[in-house]
N, C-alpha and C positions, 0 to 999 in steps of 0.2 A: 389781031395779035394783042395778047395781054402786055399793057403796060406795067413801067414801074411802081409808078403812080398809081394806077388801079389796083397793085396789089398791096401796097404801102396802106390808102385805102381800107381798102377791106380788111387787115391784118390789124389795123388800129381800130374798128368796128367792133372784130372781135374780141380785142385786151380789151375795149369799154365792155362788152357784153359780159364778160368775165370777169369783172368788177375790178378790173387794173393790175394784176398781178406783176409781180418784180420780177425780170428775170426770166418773162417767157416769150421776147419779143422775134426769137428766130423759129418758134414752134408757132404763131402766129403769122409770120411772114411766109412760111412752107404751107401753111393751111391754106390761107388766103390765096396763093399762088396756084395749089393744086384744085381750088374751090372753083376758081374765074377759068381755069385752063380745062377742064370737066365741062365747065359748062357751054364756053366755046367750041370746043369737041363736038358737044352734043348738038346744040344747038343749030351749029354751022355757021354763026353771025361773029362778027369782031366785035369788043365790046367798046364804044366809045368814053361808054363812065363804067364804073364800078357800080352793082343794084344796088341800090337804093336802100331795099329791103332783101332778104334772104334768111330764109330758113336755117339758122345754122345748129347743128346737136347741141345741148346741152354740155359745158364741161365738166370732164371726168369727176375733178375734186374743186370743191368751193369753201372755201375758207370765208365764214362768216364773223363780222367782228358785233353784230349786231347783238343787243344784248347784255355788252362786256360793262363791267362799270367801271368806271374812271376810280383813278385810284385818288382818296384825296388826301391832299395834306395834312398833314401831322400837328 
């Protein structure tokens, strides 16, 4: 059975992988939930930890700040 904790876990995995977005913390938590529960499904095993590693899609839109320059003082 998928813990809370495992998917708490996983769901913060992915807002780092994402490079930390504001404001997408329950689209992260339903991902990560239905990620670990798929693969329990599939598998047939309970998962004791959350992986480790995991292949997860790319997200849709990335917002890069790289690049930007600082605005300087006047």
């Amino acid at each position: 059975m998928v813990t809370e904790e495992q998917i708490r876990a996983l769901a913060y995995t992915i807002w780092e992988q994402e490079g930390h977005p504001h404001g997408k913390h329950e689209e992260h938590y339903l991902r990560a939930k239905q990620i670990l529960e798929e693969k329990e499904k599939t598998s047939g095993v309970d998962f004791k930890e959350p992986p480790s590693v995991i292949n997860l899609p790319p997200p849709t839109k990335r917002r890069s700040f790289l690049g930007r320059k600082k605005k300087e003082d006047s």
